[in-house]
Every structure is written in C-alpha cells, then in structure tokens.
KOLVEX-205906 format. One record per residue (C-alpha): residue in one letter; z, y, x. Coordinates in steps of 0.001 Angstrom, whole numbers, plus 500000, padded with zeros to 6 digits. Last residue first. Example, Ala and Ser with C-alpha at 12.3 -4.5 7.8 and 13.67 -1.06 7.14 Angstrom:
# KOLVEX-205906
S507140498940513670;A507800495500512300;
***
This chain:
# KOLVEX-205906
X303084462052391742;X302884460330394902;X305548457681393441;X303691456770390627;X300229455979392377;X302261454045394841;X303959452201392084;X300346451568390387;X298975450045393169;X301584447463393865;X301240446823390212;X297367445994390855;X298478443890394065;X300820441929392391;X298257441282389336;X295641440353391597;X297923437888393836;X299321436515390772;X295940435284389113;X294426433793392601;X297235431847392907;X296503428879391769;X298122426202393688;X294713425212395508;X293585428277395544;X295762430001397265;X295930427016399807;X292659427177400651;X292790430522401217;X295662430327403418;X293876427689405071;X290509429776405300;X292569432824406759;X293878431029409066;X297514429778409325;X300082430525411598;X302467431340408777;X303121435023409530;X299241435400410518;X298090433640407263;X300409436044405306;X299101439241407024;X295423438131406093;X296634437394402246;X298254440412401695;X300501440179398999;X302683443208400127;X303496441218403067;X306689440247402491;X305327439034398943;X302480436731400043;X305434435188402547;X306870433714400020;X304246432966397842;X303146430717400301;X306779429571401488;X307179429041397990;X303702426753397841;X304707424974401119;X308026424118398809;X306446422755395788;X304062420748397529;X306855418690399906;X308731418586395861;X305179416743394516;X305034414619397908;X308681413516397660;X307979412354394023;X304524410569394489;X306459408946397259;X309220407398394897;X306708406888392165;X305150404150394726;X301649406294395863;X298377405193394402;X295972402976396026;X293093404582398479;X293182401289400508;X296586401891402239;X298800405050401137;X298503408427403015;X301030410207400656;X304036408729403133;X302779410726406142;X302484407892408581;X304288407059412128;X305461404003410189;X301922403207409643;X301414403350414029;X300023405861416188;X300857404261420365;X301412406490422656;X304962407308422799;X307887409408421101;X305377410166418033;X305963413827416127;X303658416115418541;X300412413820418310;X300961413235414234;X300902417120413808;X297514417233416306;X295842414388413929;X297206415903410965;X295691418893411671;X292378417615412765;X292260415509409539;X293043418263407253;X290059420512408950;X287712417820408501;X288144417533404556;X291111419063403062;X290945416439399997;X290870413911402813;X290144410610400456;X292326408362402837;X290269404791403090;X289825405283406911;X293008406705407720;X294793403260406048;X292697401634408182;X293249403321411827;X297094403039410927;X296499399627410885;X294152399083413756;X296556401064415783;X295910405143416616;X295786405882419863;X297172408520422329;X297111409719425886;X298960412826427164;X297969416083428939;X298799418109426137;X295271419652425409;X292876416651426914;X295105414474424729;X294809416647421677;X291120416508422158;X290596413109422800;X292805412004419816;X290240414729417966;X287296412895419390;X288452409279418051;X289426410437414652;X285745411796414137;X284722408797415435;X286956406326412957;X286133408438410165;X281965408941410068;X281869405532408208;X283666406961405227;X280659409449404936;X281301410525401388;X284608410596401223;X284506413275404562;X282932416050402165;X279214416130402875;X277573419893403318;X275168420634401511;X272106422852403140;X270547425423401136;X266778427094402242;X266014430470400308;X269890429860398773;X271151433551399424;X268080435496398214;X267787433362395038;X271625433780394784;X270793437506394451;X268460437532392201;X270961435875389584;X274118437758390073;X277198436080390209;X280163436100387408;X277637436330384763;X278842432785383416;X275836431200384140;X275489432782387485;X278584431489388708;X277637427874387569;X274331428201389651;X276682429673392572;X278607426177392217;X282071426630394463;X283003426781398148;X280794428709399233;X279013429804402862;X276054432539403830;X273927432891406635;X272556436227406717;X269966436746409540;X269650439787411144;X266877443185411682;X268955446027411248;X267520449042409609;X269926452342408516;X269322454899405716;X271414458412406308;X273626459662403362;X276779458253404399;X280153458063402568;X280263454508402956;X277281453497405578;X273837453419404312;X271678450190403895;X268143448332404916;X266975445434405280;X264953445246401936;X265503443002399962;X268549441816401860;X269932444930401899;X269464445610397955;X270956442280397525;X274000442999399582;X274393446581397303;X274259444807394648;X276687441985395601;X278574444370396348;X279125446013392942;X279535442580391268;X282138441631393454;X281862439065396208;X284084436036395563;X280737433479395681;X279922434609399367;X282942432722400499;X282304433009404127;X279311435804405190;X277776434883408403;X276007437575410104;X273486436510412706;X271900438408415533;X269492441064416411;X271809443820415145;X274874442599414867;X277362445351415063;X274650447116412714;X275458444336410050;X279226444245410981;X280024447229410175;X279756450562412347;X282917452992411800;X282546456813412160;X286293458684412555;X289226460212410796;X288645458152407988;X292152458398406579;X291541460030402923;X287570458929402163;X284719459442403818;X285430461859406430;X283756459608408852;X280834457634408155;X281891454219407352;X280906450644407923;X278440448555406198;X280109445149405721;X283236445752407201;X283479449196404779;X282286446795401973;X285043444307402617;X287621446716402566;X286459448558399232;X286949444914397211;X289741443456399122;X289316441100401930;X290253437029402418;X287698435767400154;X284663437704401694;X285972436222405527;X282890438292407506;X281446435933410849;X279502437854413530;X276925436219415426;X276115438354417951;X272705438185420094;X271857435692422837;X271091433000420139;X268919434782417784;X265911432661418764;X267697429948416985;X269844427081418362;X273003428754418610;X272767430868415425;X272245427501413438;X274934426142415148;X277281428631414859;X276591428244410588;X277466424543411211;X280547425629412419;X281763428289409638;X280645425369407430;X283079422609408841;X283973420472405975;X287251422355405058;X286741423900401948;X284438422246400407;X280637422411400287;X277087424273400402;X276012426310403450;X273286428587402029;X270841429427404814;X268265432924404878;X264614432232406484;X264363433696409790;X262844430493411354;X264093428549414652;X267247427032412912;X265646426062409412;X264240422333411091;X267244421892413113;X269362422872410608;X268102420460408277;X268008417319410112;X271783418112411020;X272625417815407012;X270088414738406782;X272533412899409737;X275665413880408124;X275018412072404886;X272846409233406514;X276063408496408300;X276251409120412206;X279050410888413207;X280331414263414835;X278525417307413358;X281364418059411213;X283703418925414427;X281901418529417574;X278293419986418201;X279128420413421789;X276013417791423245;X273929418975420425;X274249422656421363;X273344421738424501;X270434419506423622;X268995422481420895;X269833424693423953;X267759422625426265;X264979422454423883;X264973426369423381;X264545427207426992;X261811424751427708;X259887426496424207;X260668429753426119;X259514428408429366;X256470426930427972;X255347430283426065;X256157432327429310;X253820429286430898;X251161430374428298;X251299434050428781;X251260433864432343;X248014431995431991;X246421433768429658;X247563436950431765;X245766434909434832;X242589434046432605;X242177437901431368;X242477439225434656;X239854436617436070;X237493437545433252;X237513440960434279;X236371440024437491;X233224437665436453;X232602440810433768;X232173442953436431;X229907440588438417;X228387440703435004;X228383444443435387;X226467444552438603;X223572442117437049;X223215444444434234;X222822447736435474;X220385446861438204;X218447445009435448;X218203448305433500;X216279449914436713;X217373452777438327;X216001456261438211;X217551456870435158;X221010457252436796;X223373454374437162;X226122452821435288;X224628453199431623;X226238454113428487;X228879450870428770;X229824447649427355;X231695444755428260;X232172441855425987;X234772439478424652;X235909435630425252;X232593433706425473;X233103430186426029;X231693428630429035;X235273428291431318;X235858431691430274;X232837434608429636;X232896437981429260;X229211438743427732;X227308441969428566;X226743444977427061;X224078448443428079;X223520451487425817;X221320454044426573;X221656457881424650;X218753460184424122;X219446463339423318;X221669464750420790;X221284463149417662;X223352460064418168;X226252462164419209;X228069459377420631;X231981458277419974;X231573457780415985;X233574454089416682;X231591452092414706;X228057453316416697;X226510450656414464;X223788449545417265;X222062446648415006;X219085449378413635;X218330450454417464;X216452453843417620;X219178456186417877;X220721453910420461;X217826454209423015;X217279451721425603;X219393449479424007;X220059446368426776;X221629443190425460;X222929440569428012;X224125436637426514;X226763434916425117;X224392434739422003;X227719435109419776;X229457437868421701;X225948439808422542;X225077439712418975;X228701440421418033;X228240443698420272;X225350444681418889;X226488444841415249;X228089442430413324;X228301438640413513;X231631438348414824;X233172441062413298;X234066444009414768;X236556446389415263;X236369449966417128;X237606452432414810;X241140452246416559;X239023453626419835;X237586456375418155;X241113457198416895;X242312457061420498;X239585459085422200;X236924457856423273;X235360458193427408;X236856455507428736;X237846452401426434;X240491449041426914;X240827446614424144;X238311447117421824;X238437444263418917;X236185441621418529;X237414439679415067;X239346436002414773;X242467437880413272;X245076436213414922;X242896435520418350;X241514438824418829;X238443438833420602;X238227441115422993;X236000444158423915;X235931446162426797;X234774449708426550;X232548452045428463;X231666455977428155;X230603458119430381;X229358455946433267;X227556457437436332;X229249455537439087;X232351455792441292;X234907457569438786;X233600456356435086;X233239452515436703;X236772453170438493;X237990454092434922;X236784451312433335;X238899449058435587;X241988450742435026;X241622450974431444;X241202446865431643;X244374446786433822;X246047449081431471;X245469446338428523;X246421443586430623;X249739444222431515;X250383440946433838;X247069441562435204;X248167444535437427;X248259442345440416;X244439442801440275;X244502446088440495;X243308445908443968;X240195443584443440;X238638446582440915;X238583448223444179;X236944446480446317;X234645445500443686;X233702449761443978;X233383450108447096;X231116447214447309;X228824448510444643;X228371451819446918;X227641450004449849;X224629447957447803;X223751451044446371;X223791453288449607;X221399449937451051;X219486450177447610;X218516453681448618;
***
C-alpha cells in the first residue's frame, strides 16, 4: 500500500513539474495544479490562497471544485477564519469535521455543512520564511489514510507552488526594472533633443523642466502658461514623450485657428448624415488618440458651448460624436496651452470656472526669453547650428551683434529669434553676423530707436499688417488658408492677428460673409 502511494505521489510531482513553464500566468498555473490533485487523488474541492499585496487580505487565487461566485466570496482577513490561523501561525491545521469547527467560516458557501461529514486540511505557502498564502483542500486520500499523510504531501505541494509564485515574482520584478530602464532612457533621450525652450540653464527654465519631469509619468491634466512664442506646443511633446503615453498619438488641436462648429467636429468627430455634406463618419481627435495625448492650443478662445461639452468629457471621459447618439470612452491626457490669464477670463464670464479647475490640475509657466537673459547666447548658438547643419554653411554672430541680441526684449519670444536667426543666415554674403547685418529695431542695450528707425519700423508694421489683411480677404478671412498663402503657421498668423487687432474684423467679415450666402440661396 504505501509502495502504490509512494508511486502514486510521484506521478503526481511529476506532473505538477511540467507546468512549470506555465508560471508566467500564474493564476492558470495554480488551477492547473489543483486540478492534477482533483484528477490523481481523492480531492473535491481545493483552493490556493494569496495574499493580496494592495489590499493586505488572503484572497483565493486558483479553486477546483467552486464555482466562480463561490470563488469571488473567498476573501479573508488576516486574522479570520482557519485559513488566517494557518497564514499567521505559518503552520498545518487539520479539521476533522467542518461542522464542528467554530473558526471554519465556510466564506465561500461551497460545502453542504449538513450533509455528512466533511474534512478539511491547509497548509502554509511559504517564501524565504515569510508566509505568502495557503493551500487547502477536503482531503487528498481516502479515510483509510492518516491526516499526517495528507499533510506532509501537500507541503511538498506547497514547496512547488511556492516556486511558481517566486519565478512570476521574479518576472514581474525585472518587467518592473525594464519598464523603469525603459523610461530613464527616454527621459535621457528626450533630454538630449529637448531643443527649442528647453535649451539653457536659468533658474527660470530650469524650475519649468523640474516640473514636467515630475507631472510627466502621472495622468494628471497640464496647463502650459505663457506667450506666444515660448515653445508650449514643445514642452507639451515633451511631456507626451516622457510619459507612459509615449508610444501612443499625441495629437495637437489649433482652438484659435478653427471656427466654432469646426473645432467641435475635430474635437469629437461626426456621425454621418449629420448635417448638409457629411456624407460619411468622422473620428476626432480624442478617439484618434486613444491612449495618447491631446494637446489643445489656445484653450482660452473656446466657446462657451464647448467648453461644456470639454468639461463634461473631462469629468467624465466620455462624449458622443456630432449628430450621434452613441456614448464613447477614450482614456487620454489633455494638455492644454494659453496665451492669456484664464483667472481673468473667468472673471469676466468669458471662461467657465469648473472648467479651468479641470485644465490647471498641475500649471506650468512658461518664461518669456526677458526673463532668462542668460539663456540667449545658447539658444542663439543652437539655432546658428541648425541653420548651418540645414544650408551646409558656417555662421557666427560677433561679440557685438551677440550683445545687442542679448539685451533685445524678443516680444515674439523663441520663435522670433529662430526666425530672425534663419532670415539673418540667408541675407549675409559671408560668415561672419555683424550690427550692420542688423534689423534696425534691434537697438543696443534695450534703448529706444532714433525717430528715424522708430519711423521705418512703424511703416515695415503697417505693411506686414496689409499683407495680413490682405490675404485674410482672398481667402474669405480664413485664417488657416491665410497662414498657408503667407508661409506662416497657424500660431504666427495668430500671433499676428492679434497683435494688430484683428480679432474684431475677422468676426464681422466672416458674419457678413455668412449672411450673403444666406441671401443668395434664397
């Protein structure tokens, strides 16, 4: 007899030992091991307990013989029941009969306590001398062997089961090292081509990158605070770049540069058949990005209606497309950019109060170049690279020159300088970047222009601001057509809008535009 149980006991190590390589899912490995037990020997029911680290309570990992429900049921704390007992003693428990054991809970309402007389048999899973879960089962053998028989074959069990559970451990924790590897070497990637704004050392610059580094790896929403110019649209890359986001989209929506009903079918999309024209379903950009980042430029020019229906989706992640009746979930991160004072905005009802709550959850200011002076001479020195990587050609600015750049106020911020950099690399014969070789509004120490220069600047103004409006009008005054005539992009022409006040015109152009159709259809 204990020869056929020796042989039999064998059979079945053997093969527990051939799952082994099923570790990496360790739930099914654990059903698979129950169910040799059930198969070989005379177990009905068994389980395998684990504690779960979040919650800190015994929860049943792998069961044969409940059903699924029976199996949810099956939580514990620590120092309840008979399986805590055998968790916190780290040691065997036998019930000889469960009906007549007071700390046998029967949680999971698998055994008809009633109905005969049921046996009930646990031992400890145990790693490097800590206990990690138990192993329980309604007797392996028949009544005709003793408890102890039981017991020392499923700690040898247990021995085996707690080699699965080390090697997933294991796996776990170098998938956890990888990922954390992974994510360094993209933070000293990203670092390496963080060029534009992120160029420079002032304090200024240097508390900005402090901050995306520390909001990059979270979900939390980003407000990117500053002028037009100072390299938001970057910085909000960056934060994509180095989050766990990184290998999705990150999709960038211009909220300046798109009418009302436009933006909000790029936003949400379309279903088709929802107005005159949509012959077909659109996506927006939120389900376009699904997984990823959506950065939405000029946030502070949304309408009131949108900026309902964005705070509804940020509130609760969810939307319909125009026209649409059926409720969509993304899961991204809005990073939003303005230009202006959201807390002003909301003063004068312009910009809803909830919703710039949901916007600024962690804001980051952005420095205009005046106030990092000392960030000039390098940020001058990459774009020279860049321009002489581009045309094949070396340049330099001289000391001079150098200066009078330095104490500039750069209204336009990094973008101005890169395009005067590039304009000033075209117009020299040679290498060499002198004063001469100087706009005549760039005047030395930040002192104000002789009237003469003050005078050719105001008529150089005057005539990029026709050539604006100019090309506003071909175009039916629309401002993305206009950029694309000019060479400009959309942020320039904004800029520019804005900067000779044209916000008033283009509205009224457009609303007469309107009317003339509505006239002529008639």
């Amino acid at each position: 007899m204990e020869a056929n149980l020796n042989e039999l006991e064998l059979k079945v190590l053997y093969e527990i030992s051939k799952i082994i390589g099923q570790a990496l899912n360790l739930d099914q490995a654990l059903q698979a091991v129950l169910a040799i037990l059930s198969d070989s020997l005379a177990m009905q029911r068994g389980t395998i307990t684990l504690k779960d680290s979040e919650t800190g309570h015994l929860r049943i990992c792998a069961s044969h013989g409940l059903s699924p429900e029976e199996k949810q049921r099956g939580i514990y704390r620590l120092d309840e029941g008979v399986t805590g007992l055998i968790f916190r003693t780290a040691q065997p428990f036998v019930v000889p009969d469960v009906s007549k054991e007071p700390l046998f809970l029967n949680k999971t309402k698998s055994r008809n306590i009633d109905k005969g007389q049921i046996s009930f048999i646990g031992v400890p899973i145990i790693l490097k001398g800590a206990p990690m879960g138990v192993l329980s089962v309604d007797r392996l053998y028949g009544e005709d062997i003793a408890f102890k028989e039981d017991i020392r074959f499923l700690s040898i069990v247990a021995t085996l089961i707690v080699q699965f559970v080390s090697l997933n451990l294991q796996v776990q924790a170098r998938e956890e090292h990888l990922r954390q590897e992974n994510l360094s070497l993209r933070v000293e990637l990203s670092e390496k081509s963080q060029d534009l704004v992120i160029v420079g050392k002032s304090p200024a610059i240097t508390e900005a990158r402090q901050l995306i580094k520390k909001v990059a790896p979270v979900k939390a929403s980003v407000l990117l605070m500053g002028e037009s110019g100072t390299g938001k649209t970057l910085l909000a890359r960056v934060i994509h770049e180095l989050s766990p986001r990184a290998k999705y989209p990150f999709l960038k929506i211009n909220c300046a540069s798109l009418p009302e009903n436009l933006l909000e079918i790029e936003l949400f999309g379309q279903e088709k058949g929802a107005f005159p024209g949509a012959v077909r379903a659109k996506p927006g950009r939120l389900e376009e990005a699904d997984g990823g980042s959506v950065f939405l430029d000029g946030v502070e020019t949304l309408s009131l209606p949108l900026q309902a229906k964005l705070l509804r989706f940020l509130q609760e992640r969810e939307f319909e497309r125009l026209g649409g009746a059926r409720t969509r979930k993304v899961d991204i991160r809005i990073i939003a950019a303005t230009a202006g004072d959201l807390t002003a905005l909301v003063n004068a009802g312009a910009f809803r109060e909830d919703l710039s709550y949901l916007l600024s959850v962690f804001p980051i200011r952005v420095p205009p170049l005046r106030e990092r002076r000392e960030d000039i001479p390098p940020l001058l020195d990459h774009f020279m690279d860049k321009v002489s990587e581009e045309y094949g050609r070396r340049f330099y600015f001289t000391q001079k020159a150098q200066a009078v750049l330095q104490e500039y106020d750069w209204s336009g911020n990094v973008r101005e300088m890169e395009n005067l950099v590039e304009r000033l690399c075209i117009m020299v014969e040679g290498a060499e970047i002198d004063l001469k070789d100087l706009p005549a509004y760039l005047s030395p120490a930040g002192a104000k222009a002789e009237p003469e220069d003050q005078a050719f600047l105001s008529r150089l103004k005057e005539m990029e601001k026709r050539e604006i409006v100019a090309a506003l009008e071909r175009h039916h005054w629309i401002q993305s057509q206009a950029a694309m005539d000019l060479g400009l992009t959309l942020r320039q022409i904004g800029y520019r809008v804005r900067q000779f006040g044209l916000e008033r015109l283009i509205k009224e152009q457009r609303g007469l535009g309107g009317k003339l159709k509505s006239m002529a259809s008639r």
